[in-house]
C-alpha positions as CSV (number, residue, x, y, z in Angstrom):
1,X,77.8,73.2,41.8
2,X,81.6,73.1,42.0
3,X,83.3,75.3,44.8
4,X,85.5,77.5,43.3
5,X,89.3,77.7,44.4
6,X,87.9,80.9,46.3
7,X,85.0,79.8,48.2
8,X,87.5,76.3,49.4
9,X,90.3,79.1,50.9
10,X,87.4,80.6,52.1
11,X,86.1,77.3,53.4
12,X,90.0,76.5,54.9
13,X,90.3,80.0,56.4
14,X,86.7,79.7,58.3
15,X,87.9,75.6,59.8
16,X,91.0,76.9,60.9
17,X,89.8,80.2,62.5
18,X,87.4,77.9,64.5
19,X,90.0,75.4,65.5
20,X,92.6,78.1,66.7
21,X,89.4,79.5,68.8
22,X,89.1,76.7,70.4
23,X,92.6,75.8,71.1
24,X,93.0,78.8,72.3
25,X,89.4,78.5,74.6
26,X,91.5,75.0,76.0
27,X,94.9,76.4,76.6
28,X,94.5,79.9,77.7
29,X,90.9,79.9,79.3
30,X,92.3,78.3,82.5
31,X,94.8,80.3,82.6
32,X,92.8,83.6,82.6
33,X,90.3,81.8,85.2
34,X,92.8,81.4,87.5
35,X,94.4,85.0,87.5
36,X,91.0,86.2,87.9
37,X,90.6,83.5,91.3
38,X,93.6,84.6,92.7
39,X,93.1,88.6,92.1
40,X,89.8,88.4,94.0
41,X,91.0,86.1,96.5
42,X,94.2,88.3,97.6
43,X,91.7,91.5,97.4
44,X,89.2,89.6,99.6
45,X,92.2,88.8,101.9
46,X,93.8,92.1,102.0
47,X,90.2,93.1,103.1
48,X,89.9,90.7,105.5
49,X,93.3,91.5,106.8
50,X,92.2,94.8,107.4
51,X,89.1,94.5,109.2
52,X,90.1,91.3,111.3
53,X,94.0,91.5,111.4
54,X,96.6,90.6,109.1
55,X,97.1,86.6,110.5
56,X,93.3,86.6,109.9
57,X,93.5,87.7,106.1
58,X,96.7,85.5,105.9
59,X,95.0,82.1,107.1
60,X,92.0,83.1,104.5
61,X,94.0,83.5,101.9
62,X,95.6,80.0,102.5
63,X,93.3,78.1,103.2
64,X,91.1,79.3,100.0
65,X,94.1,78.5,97.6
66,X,94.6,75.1,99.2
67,X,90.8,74.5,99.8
68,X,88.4,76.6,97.4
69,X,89.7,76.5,93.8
């Protein structure tokens, strides 16, 4: 059977759809991941801060960006 000049753009369409999902999994992913990290982390801090004292939350926060990604 011959592929018609449909079922190749088709074909094309589907390959590149992938690869752009992918690049964007590579490039933007990451990125996403580590907005997430730091949201949590500064709301864990701020809660920290406001149970045990603002230098308290301020050394956790520090030392989980520097130490825990």
């Amino acid at each position: 059977m011959i592929p018609t000049r449909r079922n190749r753009a088709g074909a094309w369409l589907l390959v590149i759809a992938v690869l752009g999902a992918a690049t964007l999994l590579v490039w933007f992913l990451p990125a996403v991941a580590a907005l997430i990290f730091l949201a949590l982390l500064t709301f864990v801090a701020v809660v920290t801060a406001r149970t045990e004292g603002f230098w308290r939350g301020l050394k956790l926060f520090i030392k989980e960006v520097l130490f825990g990604w």
